[in-house]
C-alpha positions as CSV (number, residue, x, y, z in Angstrom):
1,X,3.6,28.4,-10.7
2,X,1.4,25.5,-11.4
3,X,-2.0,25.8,-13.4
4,X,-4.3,23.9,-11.4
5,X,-7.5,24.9,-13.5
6,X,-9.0,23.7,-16.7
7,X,-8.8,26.7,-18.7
8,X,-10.3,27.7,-22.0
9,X,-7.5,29.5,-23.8
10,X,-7.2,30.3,-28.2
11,X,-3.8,29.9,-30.3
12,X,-4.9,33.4,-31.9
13,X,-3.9,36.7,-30.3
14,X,-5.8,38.5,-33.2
15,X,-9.4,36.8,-31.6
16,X,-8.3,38.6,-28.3
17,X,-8.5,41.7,-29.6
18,X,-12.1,41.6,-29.7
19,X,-14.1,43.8,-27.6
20,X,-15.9,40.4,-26.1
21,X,-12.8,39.4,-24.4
22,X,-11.1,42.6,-24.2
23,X,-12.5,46.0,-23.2
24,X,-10.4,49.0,-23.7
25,X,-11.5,51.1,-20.3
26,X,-8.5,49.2,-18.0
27,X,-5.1,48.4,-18.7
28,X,-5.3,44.6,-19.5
29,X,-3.2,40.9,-19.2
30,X,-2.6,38.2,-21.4
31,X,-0.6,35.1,-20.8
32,X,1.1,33.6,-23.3
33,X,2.0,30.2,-22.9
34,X,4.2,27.6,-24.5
35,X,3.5,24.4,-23.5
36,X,2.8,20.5,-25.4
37,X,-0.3,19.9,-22.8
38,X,-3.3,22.1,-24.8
39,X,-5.9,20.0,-26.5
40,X,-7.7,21.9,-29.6
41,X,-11.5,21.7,-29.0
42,X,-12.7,24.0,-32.3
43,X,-14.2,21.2,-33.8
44,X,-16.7,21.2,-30.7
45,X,-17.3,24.7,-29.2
46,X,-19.6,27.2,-30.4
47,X,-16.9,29.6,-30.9
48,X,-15.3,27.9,-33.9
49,X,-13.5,31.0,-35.4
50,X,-11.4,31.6,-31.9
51,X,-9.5,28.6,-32.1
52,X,-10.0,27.2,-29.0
53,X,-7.9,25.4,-27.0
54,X,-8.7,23.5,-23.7
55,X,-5.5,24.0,-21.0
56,X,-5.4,20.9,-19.1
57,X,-4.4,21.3,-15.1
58,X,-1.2,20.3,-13.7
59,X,0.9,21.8,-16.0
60,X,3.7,23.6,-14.2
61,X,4.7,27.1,-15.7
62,X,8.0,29.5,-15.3
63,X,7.6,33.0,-16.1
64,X,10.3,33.9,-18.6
65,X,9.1,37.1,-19.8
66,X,6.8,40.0,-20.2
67,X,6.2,43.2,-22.8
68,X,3.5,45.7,-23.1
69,X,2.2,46.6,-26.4
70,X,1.5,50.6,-27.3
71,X,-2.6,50.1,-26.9
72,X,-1.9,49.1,-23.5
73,X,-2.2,45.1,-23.1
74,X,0.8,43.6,-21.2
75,X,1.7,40.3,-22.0
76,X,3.6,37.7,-19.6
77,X,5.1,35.2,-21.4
78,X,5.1,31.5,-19.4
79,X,7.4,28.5,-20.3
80,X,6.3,24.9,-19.4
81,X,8.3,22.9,-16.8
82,X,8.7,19.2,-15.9
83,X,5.0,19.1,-15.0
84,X,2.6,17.0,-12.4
85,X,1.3,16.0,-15.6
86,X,4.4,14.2,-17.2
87,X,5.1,12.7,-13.9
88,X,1.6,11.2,-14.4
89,X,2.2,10.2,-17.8
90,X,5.6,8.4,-16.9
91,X,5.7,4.9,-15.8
92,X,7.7,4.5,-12.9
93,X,10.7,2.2,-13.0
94,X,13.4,0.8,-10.8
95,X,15.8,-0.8,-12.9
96,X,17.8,-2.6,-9.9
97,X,14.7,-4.0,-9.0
98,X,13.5,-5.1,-12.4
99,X,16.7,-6.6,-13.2
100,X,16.3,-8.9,-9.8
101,X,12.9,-9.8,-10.9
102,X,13.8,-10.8,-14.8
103,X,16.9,-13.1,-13.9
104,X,14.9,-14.8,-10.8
105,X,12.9,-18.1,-11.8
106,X,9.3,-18.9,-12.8
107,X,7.8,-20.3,-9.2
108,X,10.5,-19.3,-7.3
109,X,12.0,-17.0,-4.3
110,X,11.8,-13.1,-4.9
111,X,14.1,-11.6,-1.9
112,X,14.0,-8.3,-1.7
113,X,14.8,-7.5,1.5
114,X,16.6,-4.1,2.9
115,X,16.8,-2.7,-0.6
116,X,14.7,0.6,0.3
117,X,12.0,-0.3,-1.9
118,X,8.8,2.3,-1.9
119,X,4.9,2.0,-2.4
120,X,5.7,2.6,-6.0
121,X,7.6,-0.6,-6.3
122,X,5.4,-2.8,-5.4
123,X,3.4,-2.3,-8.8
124,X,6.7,-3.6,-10.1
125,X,6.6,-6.9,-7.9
126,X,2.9,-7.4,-8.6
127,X,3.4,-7.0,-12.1
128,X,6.6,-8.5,-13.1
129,X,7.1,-11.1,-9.7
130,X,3.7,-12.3,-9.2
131,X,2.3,-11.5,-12.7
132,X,4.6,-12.7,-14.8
133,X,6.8,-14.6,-12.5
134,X,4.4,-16.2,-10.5
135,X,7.2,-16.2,-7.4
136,X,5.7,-18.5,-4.7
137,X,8.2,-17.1,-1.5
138,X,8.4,-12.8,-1.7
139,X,10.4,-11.4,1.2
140,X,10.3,-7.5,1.6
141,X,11.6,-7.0,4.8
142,X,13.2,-3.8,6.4
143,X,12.1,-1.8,3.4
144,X,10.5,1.8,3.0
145,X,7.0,-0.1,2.3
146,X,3.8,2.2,3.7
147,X,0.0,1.4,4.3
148,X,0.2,2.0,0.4
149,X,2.4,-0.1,-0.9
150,X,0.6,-2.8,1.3
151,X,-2.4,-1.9,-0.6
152,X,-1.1,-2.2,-4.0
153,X,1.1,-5.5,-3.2
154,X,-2.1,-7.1,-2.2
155,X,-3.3,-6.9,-5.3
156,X,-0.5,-9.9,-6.3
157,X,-4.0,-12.1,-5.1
158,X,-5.5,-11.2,-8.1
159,X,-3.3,-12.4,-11.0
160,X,-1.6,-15.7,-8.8
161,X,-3.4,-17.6,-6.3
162,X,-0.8,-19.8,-4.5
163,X,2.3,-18.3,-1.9
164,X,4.4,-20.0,0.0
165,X,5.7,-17.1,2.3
166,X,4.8,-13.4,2.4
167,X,7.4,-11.6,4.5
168,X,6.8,-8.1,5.2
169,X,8.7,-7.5,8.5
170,X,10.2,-4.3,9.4
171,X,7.5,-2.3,7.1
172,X,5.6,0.1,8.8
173,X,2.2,-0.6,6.9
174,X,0.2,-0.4,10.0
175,X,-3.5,-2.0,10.6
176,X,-4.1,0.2,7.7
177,X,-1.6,-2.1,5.4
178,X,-3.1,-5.3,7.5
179,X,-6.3,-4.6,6.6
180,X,-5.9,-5.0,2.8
181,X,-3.4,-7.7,2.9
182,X,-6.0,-9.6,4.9
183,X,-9.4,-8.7,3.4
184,X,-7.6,-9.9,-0.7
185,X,-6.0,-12.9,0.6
186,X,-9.4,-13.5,2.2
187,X,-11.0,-16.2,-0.7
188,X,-11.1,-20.0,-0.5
189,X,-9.2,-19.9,-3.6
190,X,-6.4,-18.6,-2.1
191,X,-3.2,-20.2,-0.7
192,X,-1.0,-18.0,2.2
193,X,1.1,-21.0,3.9
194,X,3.2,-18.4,6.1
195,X,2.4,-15.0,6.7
196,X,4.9,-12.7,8.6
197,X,4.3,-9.0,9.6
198,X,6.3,-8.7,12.5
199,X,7.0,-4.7,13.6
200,X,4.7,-3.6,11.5
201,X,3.1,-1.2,13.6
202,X,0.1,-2.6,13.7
203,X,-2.4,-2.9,16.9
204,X,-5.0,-4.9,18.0
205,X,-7.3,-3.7,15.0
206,X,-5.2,-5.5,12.9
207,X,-5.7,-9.0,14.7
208,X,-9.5,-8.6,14.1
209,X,-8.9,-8.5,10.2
210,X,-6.5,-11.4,10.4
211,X,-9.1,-12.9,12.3
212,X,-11.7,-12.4,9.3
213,X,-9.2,-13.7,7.0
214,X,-8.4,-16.6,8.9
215,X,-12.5,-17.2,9.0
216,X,-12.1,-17.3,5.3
217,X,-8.6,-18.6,3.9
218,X,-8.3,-22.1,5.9
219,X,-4.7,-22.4,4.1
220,X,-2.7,-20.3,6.4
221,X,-1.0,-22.5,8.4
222,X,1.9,-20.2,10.2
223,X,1.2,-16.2,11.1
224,X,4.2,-14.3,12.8
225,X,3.2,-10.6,14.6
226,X,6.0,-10.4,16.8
227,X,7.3,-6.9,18.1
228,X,4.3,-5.3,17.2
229,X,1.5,-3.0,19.6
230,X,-1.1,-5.6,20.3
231,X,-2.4,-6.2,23.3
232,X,-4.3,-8.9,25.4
233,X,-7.7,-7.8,22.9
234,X,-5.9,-8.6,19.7
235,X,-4.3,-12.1,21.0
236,X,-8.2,-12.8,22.6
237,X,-9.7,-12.3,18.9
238,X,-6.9,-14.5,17.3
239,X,-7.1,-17.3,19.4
240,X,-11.2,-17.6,19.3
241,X,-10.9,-17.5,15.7
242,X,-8.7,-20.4,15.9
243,X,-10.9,-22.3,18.5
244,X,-14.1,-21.4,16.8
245,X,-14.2,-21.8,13.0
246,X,-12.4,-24.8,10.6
247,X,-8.9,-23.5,10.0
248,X,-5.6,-25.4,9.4
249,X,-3.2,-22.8,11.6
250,X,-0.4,-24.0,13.4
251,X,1.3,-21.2,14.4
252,X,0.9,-17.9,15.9
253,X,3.2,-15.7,17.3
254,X,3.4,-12.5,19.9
255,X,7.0,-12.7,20.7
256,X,8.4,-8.6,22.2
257,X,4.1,-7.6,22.1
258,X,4.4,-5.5,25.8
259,X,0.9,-4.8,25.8
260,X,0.4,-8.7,26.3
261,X,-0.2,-9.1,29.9
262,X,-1.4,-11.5,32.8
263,X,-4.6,-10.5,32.0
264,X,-4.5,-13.1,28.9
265,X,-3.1,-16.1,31.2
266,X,-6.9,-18.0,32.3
267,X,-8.0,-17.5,28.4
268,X,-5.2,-18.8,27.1
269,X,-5.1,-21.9,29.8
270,X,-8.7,-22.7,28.9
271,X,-8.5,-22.3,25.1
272,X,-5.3,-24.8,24.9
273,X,-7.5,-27.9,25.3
274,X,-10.0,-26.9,22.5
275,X,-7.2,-26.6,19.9
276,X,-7.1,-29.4,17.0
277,X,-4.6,-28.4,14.6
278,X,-3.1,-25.4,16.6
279,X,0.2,-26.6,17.8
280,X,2.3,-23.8,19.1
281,X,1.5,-20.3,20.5
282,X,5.0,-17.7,21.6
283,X,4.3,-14.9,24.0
284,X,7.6,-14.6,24.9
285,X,8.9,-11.1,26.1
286,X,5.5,-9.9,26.6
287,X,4.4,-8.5,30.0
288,X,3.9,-11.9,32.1
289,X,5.0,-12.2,35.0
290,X,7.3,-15.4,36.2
291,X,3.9,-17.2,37.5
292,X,2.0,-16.7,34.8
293,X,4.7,-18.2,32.8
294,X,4.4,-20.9,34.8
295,X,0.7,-21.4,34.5
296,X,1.0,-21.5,30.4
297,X,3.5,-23.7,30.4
298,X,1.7,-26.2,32.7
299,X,-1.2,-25.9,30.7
300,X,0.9,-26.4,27.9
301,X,2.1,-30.1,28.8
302,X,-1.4,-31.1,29.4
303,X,-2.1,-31.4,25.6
304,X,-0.1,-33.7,23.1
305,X,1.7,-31.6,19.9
306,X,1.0,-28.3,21.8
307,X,3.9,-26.2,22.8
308,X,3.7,-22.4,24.3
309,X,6.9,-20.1,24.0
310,X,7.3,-17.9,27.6
């Protein structure tokens, strides 16, 4: 069983045996309970002379025991267990992980990839790769990483403000796990040459926050999305940013996106002649058809430095 409450409780069984606590008209129960997680409060209760103890939640009990005393009062004896509480209280490690981390070099690669790393190792990575390390290249791809874990490794913005490449393929962090990527990495301060989430999961929601990062951080200079969900909305909202706002990106990719259709072929034709640093767009295996591929990449030798992927 697992106490969930915070529970007054005494260390005496003599103050029990008061008529405030118990009456004598009904057979009554008492817990006893051994456990390290009661904090005394005598010092500060009214009740000074009961000994009071505060039982904090969480704790995790096993019955191991019960008796009944002549008057009447049965008394079930509980053990604590490993409880939610010393889970709390203990730091997570991964020692593999830790190890890479220690023996890699100040400014350098961290690659982690296809190690089944979880959320919880990320707070590893920001803290001993990006704190300490100050790694300027972290790949993580094909890992166990969630939405979570996208939100905690995001924090790595606030303790180090310059990154070569952030590689999170294969991570199903969703638009969820876009989102705060792109809102932390979103400060003029901030440095994110290459950015890669492809199959990520996310959807067109995730290009508009990309979009507001891009507004923002005019360092990116290379974003990959490929084999994701996004459709002709999400590639639209990318690609205005781009045309509309000072930004340095050069690359942006939509390679094995299905939802990318003919629909997108005019806007993109129009928008390739207002580009100035923008040099190379890929929508290959999307969902355009053998004209439309035609069409792009017409439009495509009409500009100098400008190259589209069909």
């Amino acid at each position: 069983m697992t106490w969930w409450t915070l529970t007054s409780v005494t260390s005496s069984f003599d103050v029990l045996q008061s008529p405030m606590y118990l009456g004598r008209e009904k057979v009554q129960t008492i817990f006893e309970i051994e456990t390290k997680y009661g904090k005394s409060i005598r010092e500060y209760s009214h009740l000074q002379n009961d000994d009071e103890i505060l039982l904090l939640p969480g704790i995790n009990l096993k019955v191991i025991g019960s008796s009944k005393h002549s008057d009447g009062i049965h008394i079930i004896h509980l053990r604590e267990i490993n409880s939610f509480v010393d889970l709390l209280l203990t730091e997570y490690h991964n020692p593999k992980l830790e190890e890479i981390i220690q023996s890699t070099e100040e400014h350098g690669t961290l690659s982690l990839d296809s190690m089944n790393l979880n959320d919880q190792d990320m707070k590893i990575i920001v803290k001993l790769g990006v704190r300490d390390k100050r790694c300027i290249v972290i790949s993580l791809c094909n890992n166990a990483i969630t939405s979570v874990g996208a939100s905690i490794l995001s924090q790595m913005f606030k303790y180090y403000n310059y990154f070569m490449k952030l590689i999170l393929d294969g991570n199903q962090i969703l638009d969820k796990g876009v989102e705060a990527i792109a809102k932390n990495a979103s400060g003029h301060m901030i440095a994110v040459r290459i950015l890669k989430l492809n199959s990520v999961g996310m959807t067109d929601v995730g290009c508009q926050y990309l979009a507001q990062m891009v507004r923002v951080n005019h360092s990116i200079y290379h974003i990959y999305l490929n084999d994701n969900q996004i459709g002709n909305r999400g590639l639209r909202v990318l690609l205005v940013t781009i045309e509309s706002c000072e930004n340095c990106l050069k690359t942006l990719t939509f390679e094995g996106n299905k939802r990318i259709t003919d629909a997108s072929v005019d806007f993109i034709c129009t928008m390739t002649s207002s580009f100035h640093y923008f040099h190379h767009l890929n929508v290959r295996d999307c969902s355009i058809s053998a004209e439309g591929k035609k069409r792009l990449q017409h439009a495509a030798q009409q500009r100098n430095y400008f190259t589209i992927g069909v």
